[in-house]
Structure formats: structure tokens, C-alpha cells
N, C-alpha and C positions, 0 to 999 in steps of 0.2 A: 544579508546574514540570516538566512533560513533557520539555522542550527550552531546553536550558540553550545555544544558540548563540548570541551576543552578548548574553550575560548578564553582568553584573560580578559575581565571584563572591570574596569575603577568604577565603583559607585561612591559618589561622597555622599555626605546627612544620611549613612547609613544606619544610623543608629537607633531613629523610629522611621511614625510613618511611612511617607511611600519609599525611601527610599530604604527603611528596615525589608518591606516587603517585597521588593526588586532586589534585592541579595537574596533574598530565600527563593522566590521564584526562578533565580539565575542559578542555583545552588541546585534544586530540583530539577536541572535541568543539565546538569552536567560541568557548567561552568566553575574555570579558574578565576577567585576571585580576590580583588582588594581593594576593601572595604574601608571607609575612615568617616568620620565625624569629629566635630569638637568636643565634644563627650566621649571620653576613651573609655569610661563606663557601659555607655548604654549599646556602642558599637562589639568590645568586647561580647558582650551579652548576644550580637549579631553574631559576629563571626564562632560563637559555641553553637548558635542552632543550625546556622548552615553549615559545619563540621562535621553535626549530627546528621545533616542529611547524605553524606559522603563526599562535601564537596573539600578543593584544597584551597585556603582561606587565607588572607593573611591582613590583619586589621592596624591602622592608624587612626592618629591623632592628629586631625588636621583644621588648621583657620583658613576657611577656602580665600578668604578676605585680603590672607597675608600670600602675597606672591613672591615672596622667596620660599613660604614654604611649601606652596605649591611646585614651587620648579622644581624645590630639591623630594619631593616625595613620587614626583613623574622619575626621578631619577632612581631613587629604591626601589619604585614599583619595577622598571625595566631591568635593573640589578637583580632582582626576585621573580617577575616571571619572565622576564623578553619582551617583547616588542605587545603590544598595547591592543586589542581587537575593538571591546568597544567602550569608550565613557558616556557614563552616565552623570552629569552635572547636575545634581538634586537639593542641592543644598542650599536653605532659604530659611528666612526671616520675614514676619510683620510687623507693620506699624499701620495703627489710626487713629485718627483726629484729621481735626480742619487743618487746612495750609497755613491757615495765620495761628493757629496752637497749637502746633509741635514747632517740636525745638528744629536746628537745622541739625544739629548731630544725630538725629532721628531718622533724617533722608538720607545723609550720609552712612550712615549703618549699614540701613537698607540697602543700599546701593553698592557697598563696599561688599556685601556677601551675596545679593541677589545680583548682580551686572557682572561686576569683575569678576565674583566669583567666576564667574563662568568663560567670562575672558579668558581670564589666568591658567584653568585650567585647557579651554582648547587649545591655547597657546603652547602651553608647556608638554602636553600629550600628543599635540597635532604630527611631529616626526612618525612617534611611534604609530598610531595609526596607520599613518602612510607603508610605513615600514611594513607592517604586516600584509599587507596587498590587498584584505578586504574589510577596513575600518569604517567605525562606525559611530557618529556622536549621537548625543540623545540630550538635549537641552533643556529643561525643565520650567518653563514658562506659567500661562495660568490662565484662565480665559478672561481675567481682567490683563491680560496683555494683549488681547480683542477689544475690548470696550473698558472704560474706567466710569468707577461709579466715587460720589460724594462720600471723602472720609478716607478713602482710602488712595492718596494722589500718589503716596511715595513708594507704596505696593505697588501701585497702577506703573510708573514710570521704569520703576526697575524691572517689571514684566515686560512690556512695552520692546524696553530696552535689547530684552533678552532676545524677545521676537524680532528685532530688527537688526543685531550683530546675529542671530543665527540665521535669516535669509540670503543677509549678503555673503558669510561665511559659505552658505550654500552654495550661493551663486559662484564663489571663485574654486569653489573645489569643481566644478563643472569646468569652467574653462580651463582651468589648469589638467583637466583629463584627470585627476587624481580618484585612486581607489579609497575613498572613503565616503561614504552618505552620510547627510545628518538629519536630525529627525526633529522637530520643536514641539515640544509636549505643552497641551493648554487642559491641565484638568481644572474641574468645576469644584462645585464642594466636595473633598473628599476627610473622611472621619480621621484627624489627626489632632496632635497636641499644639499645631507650629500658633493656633489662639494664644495658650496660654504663656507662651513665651515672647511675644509681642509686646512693643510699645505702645502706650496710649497716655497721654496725657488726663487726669483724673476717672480713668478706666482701672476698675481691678482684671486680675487673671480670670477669675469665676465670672465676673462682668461678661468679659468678651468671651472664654469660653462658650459660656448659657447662647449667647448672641449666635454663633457659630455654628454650635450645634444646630441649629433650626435650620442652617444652608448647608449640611456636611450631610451626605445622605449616602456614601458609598465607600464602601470598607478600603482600606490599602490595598489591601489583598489581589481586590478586582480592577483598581487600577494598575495594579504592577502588570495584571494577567494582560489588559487592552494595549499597553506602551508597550509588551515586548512580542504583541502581535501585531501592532504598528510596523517595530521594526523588522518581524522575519518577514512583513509583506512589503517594505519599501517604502513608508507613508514619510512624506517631509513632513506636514504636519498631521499630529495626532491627537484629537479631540477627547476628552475622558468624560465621560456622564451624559445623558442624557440633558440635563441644565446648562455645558456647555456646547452643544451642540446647538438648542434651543436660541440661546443667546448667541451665540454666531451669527446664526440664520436672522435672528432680531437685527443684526449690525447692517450685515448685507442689506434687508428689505428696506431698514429705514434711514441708512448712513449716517450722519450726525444727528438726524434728527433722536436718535434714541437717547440724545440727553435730553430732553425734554422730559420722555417716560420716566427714566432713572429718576427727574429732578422729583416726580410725582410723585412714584412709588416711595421714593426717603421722606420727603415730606408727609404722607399720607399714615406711613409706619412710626413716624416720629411724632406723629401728634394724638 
């Protein structure tokens, strides 16, 4: 998908961060879009500035979590524009604390909007892709779904997750001959809010915020710009930051062993 100009294109967690700025980038660029988040607020707010850039928009209200309402918004979506070119599965949640101090409805959270979400939606859109003759998924992973560090297992797991149903998902769209690529996004820190809306067991918002900020070094903006140059060049996986790339290459050189480092680096930060 070279040229994404009157393409129909679903971005969910449109509503900020990257996936605010992957509507607007998608919008600048010609594309048919719709847009949803569980904030019908802040997506609204979305689909008025890519309006203003001329594009044709049309925004929900959606719990990527809850799969009936997933199925039945792949079904408005095609009632509204046709058949489906490409999704973008962006929509995510944190949590951190140790394993033995979060609750398990914490992991389950996690996992219910970071995993499934992403299920439910390939699921539910994969026809329509197909249909269009040259689809396109875009999975939204994290480059702790490369490596997991201390504190953060049930971000780590549901990244992980992401990256391992969208490989094999890969793999069967290949044997099946099928026209659709997909793409597994691992951005590093990128400057967003998803901190402060996080779980943590005796962690405030401003707590992990402040925390964050010190690893979030690269605007949305410039990530939406690298993911949707991933996609017109064919990348299956799409590295965002120079810190995930860095840390990649960390995993490759020293394979398990880089939990050793990680265990060093938390410890040496933490005391």
C-alpha cells in the first residue's frame, strides 16, 4: 500500500497520542477514515481536525475490549465506507507494579484491550480486507514486546502477545495467498498520555507520568510519520525510535542474557 489516497482506513485509540496522530497523518494524506476511541470526546475532537484537513471522516465510540462491539462497528464501518483497506489496532492501556502487587483484574484489563483488542478487531475486519484486494493490518505492539523489563510483566505479556498472534496471523495470510500484509509496530518511548491513565498499585498519575517522561523522547507525530512509511515500503515489522531499535539489537546480541542488565540497570535506578 504505496498510496493510501481514498483508501478506508479504521484507526482505533484515536483519540490522542499516536493513534490521534495516525488519523491526521492518514487525513493529510488523502485517506477515508474511521476513527474510534473509548473517549467519544477526545476522538470527536479527532475527527474535526482531520475534516479540516479535507479529509471524509466518520468517528465512534468504541471498547476495543468488548467483542460484540467490535464485530458490530466492522459492520457500520463497511455500511459507511465498503470494504476495509487498512486497520490500524492502536488502542492500549498500562499497568505497573511487581507480579505479587497488582491485583489480577489489572492483568486482565491489560490484556482484555491490549491482546484481544487486537484479536477481535483482526477478526472482525479480516473479510473486509481481504475483500478489498489490497489490505492491510497494522498492529500496535511496543518494544517491551521485544524484551520485558521488572514492573512492568502485564504490559510486557500483552505486547509479547500482540507480537506473537500478529506473526503467526502473518504467516497464515501467506499461505493462504491472501491480499493483505500486516505490519507489527514496536515503538520505544513515544511522548503520550497512555502514563497517566495507567494502573499502579500505590503509584499516582503525576508519579508515573514524571517517571515516563524521562523515557518518552519522540513526538506522535514522528511516529505516525515512520509506521505509515513502514507500511507504503512493506516492513512486517516496524521499529519506532532510535531506543527501540537500540534495544532490539541489545536482545539479538545478548539473548536472555539481557535480563541480567535490565535486573542492574532497575536496581541501580532504584536505589
Amino acid at each position: 500500500m504505496t498510496d493510501f489516497r481514498d483508501k478506508v482506513c479504521v484507526v482505533t485509540g484515536a483519540g490522542a497520542g499516536i493513534g490521534r496522530a495516525l488519523g491526521l497523518a492518514l487525513a493529510a494524506r488523502g485517506a477515508r477514515l474511521a476513527i474510534s476511541d473509548i473517549d467519544p470526546g477526545t476522538v470527536a475532537q479527532t475527527a474535526g481536525a482531520a475534516a479540516a484537513r479535507g479529509a471524509e471522516v466518520e468517528h465512534y465510540a468504541l471498547d476495543v475490549s468488548d467483542r460484540d462491539a467490535v464485530s458490530d462497528h466492522a459492520a457500520a464501518v463497511a455500511e459507511r465506507f465498503g470494504a476495509v483497506d487498512l486497520l490500524i489496532n492502536n488502542a492500549g492501556v498500562a499497568a505497573e507494579g511487581a507480579v505479587g502487587e497488582m491485583g489480577i483484574d489489572d492483568f486482565e484489563w491489560v490484556m482484555a484491550v491490549n491482546f484481544w483488542g487486537v484479536v477481535y478487531g483482526c477478526r472482525a475486519f479480516l473479510p473486509q480486507l481481504i475483500e478489498s484486494g489490497d489490505g492491510h493490518i497494522v498492529n500496535i505492539s511496543s518494544i517491551l514486546g521485544i524484551i520485558a523489563v521488572p514492573d512492568l510483566a502485564a504490559y510486557s505479556a500483552s505486547k509479547f502477545a500482540v507480537r506473537g498472534f500478529s506473526e503467526a496471523l502473518a504467516g497464515e495470510l501467506m499461505v493462504a495467498g491472501a491480499p493483505v500484509r500486516l505490519s507489527c509496530v514496536h515503538p520505544g518511548g513515544i511522548k503520550t498520555d497512555i502514563a497517566r491513565s495507567a494502573r499502579s498499585p500505590g503509584r499516582t498519575p503525576d508519579e508515573l507520568a514524571a517517571e515516563f517522561e524521562l523515557v518518552a523522547h519522540m513526538q506522535p507525530e514522528r511516529a505516525a510519520e515512520i509506521i505509515l512509511r513502514g507500511v507504503a515500503r512493506g516492513r512486517r515489522r516496524i521499529f519506532v525510535g532510535a531506543d527501540a531499535q537500540a534495544l532490539a539489537l541489545t536482545e539479538r546480541l545478548l539473548g536472555a542474557r539481557y535480563q541480567r542488565l535490565l535486573a542492574w540497570v532497575t536496581a541501580r535506578a532504584s536505589s
